[in-house]
N, C-alpha and C positions, 0 to 999 in steps of 0.2 A: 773174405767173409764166409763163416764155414757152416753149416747147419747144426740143427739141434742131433745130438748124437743117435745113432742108429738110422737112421735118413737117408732113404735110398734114391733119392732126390736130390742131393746135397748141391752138384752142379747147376741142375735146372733152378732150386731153389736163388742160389748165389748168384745166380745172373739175375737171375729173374728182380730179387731185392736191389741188386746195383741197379737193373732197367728202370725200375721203380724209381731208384733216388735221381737218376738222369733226369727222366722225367719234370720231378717236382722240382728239381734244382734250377731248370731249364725256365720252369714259371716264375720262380721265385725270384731271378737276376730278370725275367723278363718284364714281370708283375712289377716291378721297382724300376724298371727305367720307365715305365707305361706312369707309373704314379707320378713321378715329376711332372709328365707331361700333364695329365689329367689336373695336378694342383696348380701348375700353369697356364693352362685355359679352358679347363673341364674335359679336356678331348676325352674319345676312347672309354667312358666313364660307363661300359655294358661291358665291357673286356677287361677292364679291369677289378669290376666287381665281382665277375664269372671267376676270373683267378682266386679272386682271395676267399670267394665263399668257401673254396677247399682245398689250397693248393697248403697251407700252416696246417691244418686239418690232416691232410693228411700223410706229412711231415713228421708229424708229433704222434700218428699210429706208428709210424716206421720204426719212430724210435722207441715206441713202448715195444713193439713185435723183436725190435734187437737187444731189451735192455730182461738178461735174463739170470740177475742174481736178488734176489730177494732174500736174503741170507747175511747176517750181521760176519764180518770176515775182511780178509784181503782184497777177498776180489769185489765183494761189495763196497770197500772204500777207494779203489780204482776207480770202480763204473760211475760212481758222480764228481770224482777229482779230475777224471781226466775232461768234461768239459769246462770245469772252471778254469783245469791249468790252461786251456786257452784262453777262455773268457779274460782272463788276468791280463796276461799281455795287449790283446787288442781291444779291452776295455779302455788300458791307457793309453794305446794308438789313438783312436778314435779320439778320445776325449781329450786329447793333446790337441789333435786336428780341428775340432772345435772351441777349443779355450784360444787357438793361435789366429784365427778367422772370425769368431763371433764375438769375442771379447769379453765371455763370461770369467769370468773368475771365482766363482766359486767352487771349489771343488768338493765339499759335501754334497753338491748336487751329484758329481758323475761316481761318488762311492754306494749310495742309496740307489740311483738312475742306472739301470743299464744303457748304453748307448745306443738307440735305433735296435738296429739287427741280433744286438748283443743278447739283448731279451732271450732267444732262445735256448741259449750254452745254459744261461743260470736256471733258466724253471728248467730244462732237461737233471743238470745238476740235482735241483731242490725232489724230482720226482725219483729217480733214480736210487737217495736217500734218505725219500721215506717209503721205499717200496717194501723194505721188512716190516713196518707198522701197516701196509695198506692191506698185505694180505689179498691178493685177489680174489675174490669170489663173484658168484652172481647178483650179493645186493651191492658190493663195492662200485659197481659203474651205473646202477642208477640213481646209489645216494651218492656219489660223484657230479652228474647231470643237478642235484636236487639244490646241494650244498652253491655249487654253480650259480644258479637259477637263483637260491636269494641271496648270493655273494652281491649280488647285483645291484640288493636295496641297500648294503653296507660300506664296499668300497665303492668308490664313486669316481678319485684318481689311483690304479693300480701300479703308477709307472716303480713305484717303490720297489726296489726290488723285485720286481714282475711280477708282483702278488695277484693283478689281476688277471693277467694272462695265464698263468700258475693255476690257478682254479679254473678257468676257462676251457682251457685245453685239456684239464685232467683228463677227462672223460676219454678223449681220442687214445691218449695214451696207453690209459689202463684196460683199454676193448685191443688194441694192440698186443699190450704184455699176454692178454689170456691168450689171444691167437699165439704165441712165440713157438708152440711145438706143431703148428699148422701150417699144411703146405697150401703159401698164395696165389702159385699163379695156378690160373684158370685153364681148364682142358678148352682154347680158344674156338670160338665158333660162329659162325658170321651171326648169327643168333646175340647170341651173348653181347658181339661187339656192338651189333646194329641199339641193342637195346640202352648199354651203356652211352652210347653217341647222341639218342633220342633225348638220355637225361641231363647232357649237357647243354644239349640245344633247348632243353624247358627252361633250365635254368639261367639260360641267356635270355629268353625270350619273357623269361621274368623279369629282367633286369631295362628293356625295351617298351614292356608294359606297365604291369601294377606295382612293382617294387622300384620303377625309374627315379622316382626321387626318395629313397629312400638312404639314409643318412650311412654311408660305409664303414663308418667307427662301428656297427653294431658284428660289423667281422673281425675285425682286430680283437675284443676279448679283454680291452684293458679298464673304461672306463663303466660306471655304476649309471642303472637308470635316470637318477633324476638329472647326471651330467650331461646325459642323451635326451632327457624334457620328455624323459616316458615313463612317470615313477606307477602307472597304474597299470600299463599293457605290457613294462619291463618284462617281465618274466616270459608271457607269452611270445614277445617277441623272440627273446634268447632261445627261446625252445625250440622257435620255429625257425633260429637261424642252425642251430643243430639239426636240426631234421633235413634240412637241404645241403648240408656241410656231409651230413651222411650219405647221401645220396651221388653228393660228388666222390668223395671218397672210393665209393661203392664203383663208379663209372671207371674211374684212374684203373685201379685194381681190375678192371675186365680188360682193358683196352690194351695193359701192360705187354708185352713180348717176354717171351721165356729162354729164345734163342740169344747168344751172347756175338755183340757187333761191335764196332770201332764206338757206338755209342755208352756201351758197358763203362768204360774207364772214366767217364765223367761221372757218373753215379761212383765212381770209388773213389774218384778225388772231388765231393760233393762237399764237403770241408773247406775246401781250398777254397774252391770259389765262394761259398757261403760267405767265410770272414773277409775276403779282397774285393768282393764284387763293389763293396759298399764305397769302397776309396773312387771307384771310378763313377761311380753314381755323385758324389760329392764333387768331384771334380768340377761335374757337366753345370752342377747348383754354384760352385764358385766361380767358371767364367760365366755365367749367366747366359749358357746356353741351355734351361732347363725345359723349354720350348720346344730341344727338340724330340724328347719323349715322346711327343705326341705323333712322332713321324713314324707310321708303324715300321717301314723298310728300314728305316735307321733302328728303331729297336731290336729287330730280329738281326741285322750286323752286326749290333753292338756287343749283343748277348751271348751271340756265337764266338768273336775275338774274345770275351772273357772266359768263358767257359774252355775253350781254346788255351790262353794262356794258364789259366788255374790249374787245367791237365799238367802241365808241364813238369814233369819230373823235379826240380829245384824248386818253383814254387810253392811246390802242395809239402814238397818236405819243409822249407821253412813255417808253411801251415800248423804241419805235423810236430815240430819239433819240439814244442812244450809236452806233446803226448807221450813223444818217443824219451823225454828225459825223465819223465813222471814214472814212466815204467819200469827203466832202467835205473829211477831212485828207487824204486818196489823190490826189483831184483836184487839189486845190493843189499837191502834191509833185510830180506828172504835169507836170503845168502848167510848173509852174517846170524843170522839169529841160529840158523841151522847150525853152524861150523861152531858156535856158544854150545848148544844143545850137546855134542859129538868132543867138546874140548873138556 
Protein backbone atom coordinates (compact mmCIF):
# COMPACT_ATOMS: atom_id res chain seq x y z
CA UNK A 1 0.00 0.00 0.00
CA UNK A 2 1.95 3.02 -1.09
CA UNK A 3 1.33 6.82 -0.27
CA UNK A 4 0.05 9.64 -2.19
CA UNK A 5 3.07 10.68 -4.33
CA UNK A 6 5.68 12.95 -2.96
CA UNK A 7 5.20 11.59 0.77
CA UNK A 8 7.97 11.63 2.85
CA UNK A 9 6.07 9.41 4.99
CA UNK A 10 5.18 6.76 2.79
CA UNK A 11 6.37 3.84 5.14
CA UNK A 12 5.11 5.28 8.49
CA UNK A 13 1.89 6.14 6.47
CA UNK A 14 1.67 2.33 5.03
CA UNK A 15 1.98 0.74 8.25
CA UNK A 16 0.28 2.78 9.86
CA UNK A 17 -3.13 2.40 7.22
CA UNK A 18 -2.44 -1.57 7.46
CA UNK A 19 -2.35 -1.06 11.60
CA UNK A 20 -5.52 0.76 11.10
CA UNK A 21 -7.14 -2.07 8.97
CA UNK A 22 -5.88 -4.78 11.69
CA UNK A 23 -7.43 -3.09 14.00
CA UNK A 24 -11.02 -2.74 12.52
CA UNK A 25 -10.86 -6.04 10.84
CA UNK A 26 -10.06 -7.59 14.41
CA UNK A 27 -13.67 -5.89 15.55
CA UNK A 28 -15.35 -6.68 12.84
CA UNK A 29 -14.74 -10.91 12.84
CA UNK A 30 -14.95 -10.20 16.57
CA UNK A 31 -18.28 -7.87 16.51
CA UNK A 32 -20.01 -10.82 14.54
CA UNK A 33 -19.09 -13.75 16.63
CA UNK A 34 -20.25 -11.37 19.87
CA UNK A 35 -23.57 -10.83 17.66
CA UNK A 36 -24.65 -14.38 17.49
CA UNK A 37 -24.14 -14.51 20.94
CA UNK A 38 -26.08 -11.38 21.91
CA UNK A 39 -29.09 -12.58 19.38
CA UNK A 40 -28.94 -15.73 21.26
CA UNK A 41 -29.46 -14.68 24.57
CA UNK A 42 -28.93 -10.82 24.62
CA UNK A 43 -25.29 -11.34 26.31
CA UNK A 44 -22.57 -8.77 25.90
CA UNK A 45 -25.19 -6.45 24.39
CA UNK A 46 -22.75 -2.92 25.94
CA UNK A 47 -19.82 -4.64 23.67
CA UNK A 48 -21.31 -5.09 21.12
CA UNK A 49 -23.05 -1.94 20.57
CA UNK A 50 -19.63 -0.06 21.55
CA UNK A 51 -18.15 -2.10 18.31
CA UNK A 52 -20.62 -1.38 15.94
CA UNK A 53 -21.17 2.39 16.82
CA UNK A 54 -17.74 2.74 14.80
CA UNK A 55 -16.01 -0.08 13.92
CA UNK A 56 -18.34 0.07 9.82
CA UNK A 57 -17.73 3.72 10.48
CA UNK A 58 -14.62 3.65 10.34
CA UNK A 59 -14.06 1.08 7.68
CA UNK A 60 -15.82 3.03 5.23
CA UNK A 61 -13.34 6.36 6.10
CA UNK A 62 -10.43 3.98 5.30
CA UNK A 63 -11.74 3.17 2.21
CA UNK A 64 -12.79 6.66 1.03
CA UNK A 65 -8.97 7.86 2.47
CA UNK A 66 -7.56 4.87 -0.09
CA UNK A 67 -10.19 5.32 -2.94
CA UNK A 68 -8.17 8.08 -4.93
CA UNK A 69 -9.42 8.44 -8.63
CA UNK A 70 -12.13 10.65 -9.23
CA UNK A 71 -11.57 10.88 -12.72
CA UNK A 72 -13.69 9.16 -15.61
CA UNK A 73 -10.78 6.66 -17.11
CA UNK A 74 -9.11 3.26 -16.58
CA UNK A 75 -8.26 3.46 -13.50
CA UNK A 76 -11.42 4.84 -12.49
CA UNK A 77 -13.15 1.71 -13.79
CA UNK A 78 -10.71 -0.60 -11.86
CA UNK A 79 -11.33 1.07 -8.44
CA UNK A 80 -15.26 0.11 -8.38
CA UNK A 81 -14.93 -3.36 -10.46
CA UNK A 82 -12.55 -4.57 -8.53
CA UNK A 83 -14.83 -4.82 -5.37
CA UNK A 84 -17.56 -6.22 -7.31
CA UNK A 85 -15.29 -8.71 -9.03
CA UNK A 86 -15.21 -10.16 -5.61
CA UNK A 87 -18.66 -9.35 -4.38
CA UNK A 88 -19.62 -11.62 -7.66
CA UNK A 89 -18.06 -14.78 -6.61
CA UNK A 90 -19.00 -14.83 -2.79
CA UNK A 91 -22.22 -13.23 -3.34
CA UNK A 92 -22.91 -16.65 -5.02
CA UNK A 93 -20.90 -18.58 -2.33
CA UNK A 94 -23.03 -17.31 0.23
CA UNK A 95 -26.18 -17.46 -1.33
CA UNK A 96 -25.65 -21.02 -2.43
CA UNK A 97 -24.96 -21.59 1.37
CA UNK A 98 -28.13 -20.24 2.18
CA UNK A 99 -30.56 -21.49 -0.59
CA UNK A 100 -28.77 -25.22 0.41
CA UNK A 101 -29.65 -24.73 4.48
CA UNK A 102 -32.55 -22.36 4.64
CA UNK A 103 -34.54 -23.56 1.81
CA UNK A 104 -35.33 -20.38 0.12
CA UNK A 105 -35.59 -20.58 -3.30
CA UNK A 106 -35.91 -17.62 -4.62
CA UNK A 107 -33.17 -16.20 -6.27
CA UNK A 108 -34.33 -12.75 -7.14
CA UNK A 109 -33.92 -12.25 -3.67
CA UNK A 110 -29.98 -12.84 -3.40
CA UNK A 111 -29.58 -10.75 -6.95
CA UNK A 112 -31.22 -7.41 -5.51
CA UNK A 113 -30.01 -8.58 -1.57
CA UNK A 114 -26.47 -8.47 -1.00
CA UNK A 115 -25.77 -11.37 1.31
CA UNK A 116 -25.02 -10.22 5.09
CA UNK A 117 -21.36 -9.04 4.86
CA UNK A 118 -21.68 -8.72 1.13
CA UNK A 119 -23.20 -5.22 1.76
CA UNK A 120 -19.96 -3.68 1.83
CA UNK A 121 -17.98 -4.69 -1.55
CA UNK A 122 -21.23 -3.25 -3.37
CA UNK A 123 -21.85 0.38 -1.65
CA UNK A 124 -17.88 0.50 -1.70
CA UNK A 125 -18.33 -0.32 -5.55
CA UNK A 126 -21.48 2.05 -5.98
CA UNK A 127 -19.29 4.98 -4.11
CA UNK A 128 -16.14 4.62 -5.79
CA UNK A 129 -18.24 5.20 -9.09
CA UNK A 130 -19.83 8.00 -8.39
CA UNK A 131 -16.97 9.76 -7.05
CA UNK A 132 -16.48 11.67 -10.54
CA UNK A 133 -20.09 13.09 -10.01
CA UNK A 134 -19.60 13.78 -6.18
CA UNK A 135 -16.75 16.09 -6.75
CA UNK A 136 -15.53 16.58 -3.07
CA UNK A 137 -15.84 19.75 -1.66
CA UNK A 138 -16.71 21.26 1.63
CA UNK A 139 -20.70 21.31 1.04
CA UNK A 140 -20.52 17.65 -0.43
CA UNK A 141 -20.06 15.91 3.20
CA UNK A 142 -22.68 17.95 4.94
CA UNK A 143 -25.24 17.69 2.22
CA UNK A 144 -24.15 13.92 2.24
CA UNK A 145 -25.05 13.77 6.34
CA UNK A 146 -28.42 15.83 5.09
CA UNK A 147 -29.54 13.77 2.02
CA UNK A 148 -28.66 10.77 4.85
CA UNK A 149 -30.74 12.15 7.52
CA UNK A 150 -34.03 12.31 5.27
CA UNK A 151 -33.06 9.24 3.40
CA UNK A 152 -34.46 7.95 6.46
CA UNK A 153 -38.19 9.17 6.05
CA UNK A 154 -38.04 7.48 2.56
CA UNK A 155 -36.28 4.27 2.55
CA UNK A 156 -37.60 2.37 5.14
CA UNK A 157 -35.98 -1.46 3.90
CA UNK A 158 -32.54 -0.62 2.29
CA UNK A 159 -31.48 -4.19 2.16
CA UNK A 160 -31.99 -3.46 -1.92
CA UNK A 161 -29.05 -3.38 -3.25
CA UNK A 162 -27.45 -1.58 -0.02
CA UNK A 163 -29.18 1.45 -0.91
CA UNK A 164 -29.54 2.24 2.62
CA UNK A 165 -26.50 1.58 3.89
CA UNK A 166 -25.11 3.30 0.67
CA UNK A 167 -26.49 6.69 1.82
CA UNK A 168 -25.75 5.96 5.50
CA UNK A 169 -22.22 5.51 5.24
CA UNK A 170 -21.58 8.17 2.44
CA UNK A 171 -20.59 10.54 4.79
CA UNK A 172 -17.72 8.41 6.46
CA UNK A 173 -16.46 7.90 3.15
CA UNK A 174 -16.41 11.06 1.44
CA UNK A 175 -14.53 12.93 4.99
CA UNK A 176 -12.05 9.96 4.22
CA UNK A 177 -11.60 10.65 0.41
CA UNK A 178 -10.80 14.46 1.33
CA UNK A 179 -8.42 13.36 3.96
CA UNK A 180 -6.51 10.85 1.10
CA UNK A 181 -3.41 13.43 0.62
CA UNK A 182 -3.39 13.60 4.69
CA UNK A 183 -0.91 12.05 6.80
CA UNK A 184 -3.17 9.80 9.74
CA UNK A 185 -1.13 8.75 12.18
CA UNK A 186 -0.85 10.81 15.08
CA UNK A 187 2.50 12.17 16.50
CA UNK A 188 1.42 9.61 19.76
CA UNK A 189 1.26 10.95 23.20
CA UNK A 190 -0.02 9.59 26.38
CA UNK A 191 -2.25 12.85 26.03
CA UNK A 192 -3.82 12.00 23.00
CA UNK A 193 -4.06 8.32 23.86
CA UNK A 194 -5.51 8.87 27.38
CA UNK A 195 -8.09 11.24 25.76
CA UNK A 196 -9.08 8.83 22.90
CA UNK A 197 -9.56 5.77 25.74
CA UNK A 198 -11.74 8.34 27.82
CA UNK A 199 -14.15 8.45 24.69
CA UNK A 200 -14.45 4.97 24.28
CA UNK A 201 -15.14 4.32 27.63
CA UNK A 202 -18.18 7.33 27.40
CA UNK A 203 -19.33 5.61 24.78
CA UNK A 204 -19.48 2.31 26.65
CA UNK A 205 -20.84 3.84 29.47
CA UNK A 206 -23.57 5.03 27.26
CA UNK A 207 -24.40 2.00 26.24
CA UNK A 208 -24.64 0.70 30.46
CA UNK A 209 -26.73 3.85 31.08
CA UNK A 210 -29.27 5.98 28.95
CA UNK A 211 -28.86 4.46 25.65
CA UNK A 212 -29.01 0.58 27.29
CA UNK A 213 -32.16 -0.19 25.73
CA UNK A 214 -31.88 1.40 22.77
CA UNK A 215 -32.76 -0.48 19.46
CA UNK A 216 -28.97 -1.47 17.63
CA UNK A 217 -30.45 -1.32 14.08
CA UNK A 218 -30.04 2.49 14.45
CA UNK A 219 -26.16 1.55 13.73
CA UNK A 220 -26.43 -0.60 10.93
CA UNK A 221 -27.57 2.23 8.55
CA UNK A 222 -30.17 0.12 6.55
CA UNK A 223 -33.45 0.50 7.70
CA UNK A 224 -35.89 3.94 7.46
CA UNK A 225 -37.51 5.73 10.67
CA UNK A 226 -40.70 4.61 10.75
CA UNK A 227 -39.34 0.78 10.34
CA UNK A 228 -37.43 1.79 13.65
CA UNK A 229 -41.13 3.29 15.23
CA UNK A 230 -39.27 6.76 15.14
CA UNK A 231 -40.84 8.65 12.32
CA UNK A 232 -40.81 12.07 14.43
CA UNK A 233 -37.20 12.00 16.42
CA UNK A 234 -35.75 9.67 13.15
CA UNK A 235 -33.62 12.30 12.15
CA UNK A 236 -32.26 13.43 15.39
CA UNK A 237 -31.62 10.20 16.26
CA UNK A 238 -29.43 9.45 13.12
CA UNK A 239 -27.51 12.55 13.60
CA UNK A 240 -26.85 11.74 16.97
CA UNK A 241 -25.68 8.33 16.07
CA UNK A 242 -23.15 10.09 13.60
CA UNK A 243 -21.94 12.21 16.17
CA UNK A 244 -20.76 9.44 18.39
CA UNK A 245 -19.80 7.13 15.36
CA UNK A 246 -17.39 10.23 14.88
CA UNK A 247 -16.17 10.41 17.93
CA UNK A 248 -15.29 6.65 17.85
CA UNK A 249 -13.73 6.94 14.74
CA UNK A 250 -11.82 9.90 16.06
CA UNK A 251 -10.58 7.51 19.22
CA UNK A 252 -9.41 4.36 16.52
CA UNK A 253 -7.33 6.82 14.70
CA UNK A 254 -5.41 8.24 17.95
CA UNK A 255 -4.99 5.00 19.53
CA UNK A 256 -3.60 3.45 16.20
CA UNK A 257 0.53 2.54 16.06
CA UNK A 258 2.57 3.73 13.37
CA UNK A 259 5.45 1.25 13.88
CA UNK A 260 4.97 -1.95 11.71
CA UNK A 261 4.63 -5.65 13.67
CA UNK A 262 3.75 -9.17 13.00
CA UNK A 263 0.33 -7.40 13.47
CA UNK A 264 0.77 -5.37 10.11
CA UNK A 265 0.00 -8.30 7.79
CA UNK A 266 -3.48 -8.92 8.94
CA UNK A 267 -4.48 -5.30 8.17
CA UNK A 268 -3.05 -6.41 4.42
CA UNK A 269 -4.92 -9.49 4.15
CA UNK A 270 -8.02 -7.66 5.78
CA UNK A 271 -9.86 -8.93 2.54
CA UNK A 272 -9.32 -12.28 3.14
CA UNK A 273 -10.65 -12.53 6.29
CA UNK A 274 -13.54 -9.93 5.53
CA UNK A 275 -15.11 -12.42 2.89
CA UNK A 276 -14.19 -16.02 4.82
CA UNK A 277 -14.75 -14.96 8.35
CA UNK A 278 -18.62 -15.17 7.59
CA UNK A 279 -18.41 -19.09 6.58
CA UNK A 280 -17.19 -19.81 9.98
CA UNK A 281 -19.76 -17.51 11.79
CA UNK A 282 -22.37 -19.67 9.75
CA UNK A 283 -21.15 -22.64 10.76
CA UNK A 284 -21.39 -21.89 14.55
CA UNK A 285 -25.53 -20.83 13.53
CA UNK A 286 -25.76 -24.26 11.67
CA UNK A 287 -24.61 -26.61 14.36
CA UNK A 288 -26.56 -24.56 16.72
CA UNK A 289 -23.84 -23.65 18.70
CA UNK A 290 -24.62 -19.95 18.31
CA UNK A 291 -24.65 -19.66 22.33
CA UNK A 292 -21.40 -19.69 22.19
CA UNK A 293 -20.70 -16.13 21.01
CA UNK A 294 -21.56 -15.14 24.02
CA UNK A 295 -18.53 -16.68 25.67
CA UNK A 296 -16.13 -13.74 25.50
CA UNK A 297 -12.72 -16.25 25.90
CA UNK A 298 -14.20 -18.38 23.09
CA UNK A 299 -14.63 -15.16 20.84
CA UNK A 300 -11.20 -13.71 21.24
CA UNK A 301 -9.88 -17.64 20.26
CA UNK A 302 -12.00 -17.73 17.71
CA UNK A 303 -11.21 -14.48 15.99
CA UNK A 304 -7.60 -14.87 16.48
CA UNK A 305 -7.60 -18.72 14.54
CA UNK A 306 -9.52 -16.84 11.72
CA UNK A 307 -7.62 -13.85 11.37
CA UNK A 308 -4.70 -16.37 11.55
CA UNK A 309 -5.90 -18.48 8.88
CA UNK A 310 -7.21 -15.57 6.48
CA UNK A 311 -3.20 -14.41 6.73
CA UNK A 312 -2.25 -17.36 5.23
CA UNK A 313 -0.61 -16.75 2.01
CA UNK A 314 -3.08 -19.30 -0.20
CA UNK A 315 -5.99 -18.28 1.33
CA UNK A 316 -5.90 -14.49 0.98
CA UNK A 317 -4.65 -15.30 -2.68
CA UNK A 318 -7.87 -17.32 -3.41
CA UNK A 319 -9.49 -13.94 -1.77
CA UNK A 320 -7.49 -11.97 -4.12
CA UNK A 321 -7.99 -13.94 -7.22
CA UNK A 322 -10.84 -12.36 -8.81
CA UNK A 323 -8.82 -8.84 -8.23
CA UNK A 324 -5.65 -10.16 -9.48
CA UNK A 325 -7.66 -11.61 -12.87
CA UNK A 326 -9.58 -8.21 -13.29
CA UNK A 327 -6.28 -6.66 -13.45
CA UNK A 328 -4.56 -8.67 -15.54
CA UNK A 329 -8.05 -8.56 -17.84
CA UNK A 330 -7.10 -4.56 -17.58
CA UNK A 331 -3.65 -5.21 -18.59
CA UNK A 332 -4.25 -7.15 -21.70
CA UNK A 333 -6.98 -4.72 -22.94
CA UNK A 334 -4.05 -1.87 -22.24
CA UNK A 335 -1.82 -3.77 -23.88
CA UNK A 336 -3.73 -4.54 -26.86
CA UNK A 337 -5.11 -1.34 -27.48
CA UNK A 338 -1.53 0.22 -27.27
CA UNK A 339 0.08 -2.48 -29.94
CA UNK A 340 -3.48 -1.23 -32.26
CA UNK A 341 -2.37 2.36 -31.69
CA UNK A 342 1.74 1.56 -32.92
CA UNK A 343 0.35 -1.21 -35.68
Amino acid sequence: MSSPPGSSTSTTRSAYIDNLKAILITLVVFGHIVEIGFKADGANSEIYRLIYTFHMPAFVFVSGYLSSKDRFGTSWALSFLTPISVYIPFQFLYSSLDITFSGRSDLIYYLVRPYWLMWYLLSLAIWRAFLPFLRVTNISIPLSIGVAILAGFVVQDGGELSIGRTIFFLPFFLVGYRLRNTDLAPQLSVWRVCAALAVLLLILLMFFGPAHEANVRWLFGREGYFRLKEPEWGGAYRLAVYLVAAAGVWSILQVTPSRAGWWTEIGRQSLSAYVWHGFFIRALILTGVSAWGANLPFAVVATCIILGVSALPWVASLANAPIFLLQHLFSATSSSARSGEHG
